[in-house]
N, C-alpha and C positions, 0 to 999 in steps of 0.2 A: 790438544785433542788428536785424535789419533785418525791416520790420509784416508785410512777408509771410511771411522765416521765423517771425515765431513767432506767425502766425496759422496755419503750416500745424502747426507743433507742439502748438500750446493745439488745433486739430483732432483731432488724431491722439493728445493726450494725453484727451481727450473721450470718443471712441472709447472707447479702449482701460479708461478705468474705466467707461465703460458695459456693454463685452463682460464684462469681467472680475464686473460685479454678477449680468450675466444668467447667465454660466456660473456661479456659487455659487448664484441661486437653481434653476436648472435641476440641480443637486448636479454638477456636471461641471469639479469642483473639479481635475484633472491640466490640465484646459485655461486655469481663470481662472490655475493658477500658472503656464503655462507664457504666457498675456500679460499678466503681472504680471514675469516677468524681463525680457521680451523692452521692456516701456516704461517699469522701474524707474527710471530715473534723470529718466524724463522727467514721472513721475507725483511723486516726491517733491520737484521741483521747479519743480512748478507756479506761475506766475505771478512767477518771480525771472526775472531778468535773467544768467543763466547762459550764459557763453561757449563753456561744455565741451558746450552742448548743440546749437551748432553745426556741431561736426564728426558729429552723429548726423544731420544733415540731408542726403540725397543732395540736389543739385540738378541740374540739366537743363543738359548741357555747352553752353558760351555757343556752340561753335564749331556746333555740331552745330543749333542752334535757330538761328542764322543760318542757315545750307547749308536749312533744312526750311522757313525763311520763305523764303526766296530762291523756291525751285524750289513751293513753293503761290503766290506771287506772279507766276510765269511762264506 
């Protein structure tokens, strides 16, 4: 997998057990579950080299980030 998907994922897997500690201690425990499903796969697979967690990755269409560099470069 390629250092910046899975620096944006080890981000956002970060995140997500941070929100999820603060909403248990804050007792707001329907919310730590509900981003506790929402980044399970990416939370129990932290730091492996998992392929399946590529396709959880949106990325920024290639066509579309040209057309938007193009027309800020003009």
């Amino acid at each position: 997998m390629e250092n910046f998907i899975r620096k944006r994922i080890d981000i956002a897997t970060c995140w997500a057990t941070n929100r999820i500690s603060a909403m248990d201690t804050l007792e707001r425990y329907e919310d730590s579950y509900a981003i506790a499903e929402e980044f399970r796969e990416w939370i129990l697979h932290i730091g492996e080299k998992n392929e399946n967690l590529k396709d959880s990755v949106l990325n920024f269409p290639k066509e579309l980030k040209k057309l938007l560099d193009q027309k800020v470069n003009d």
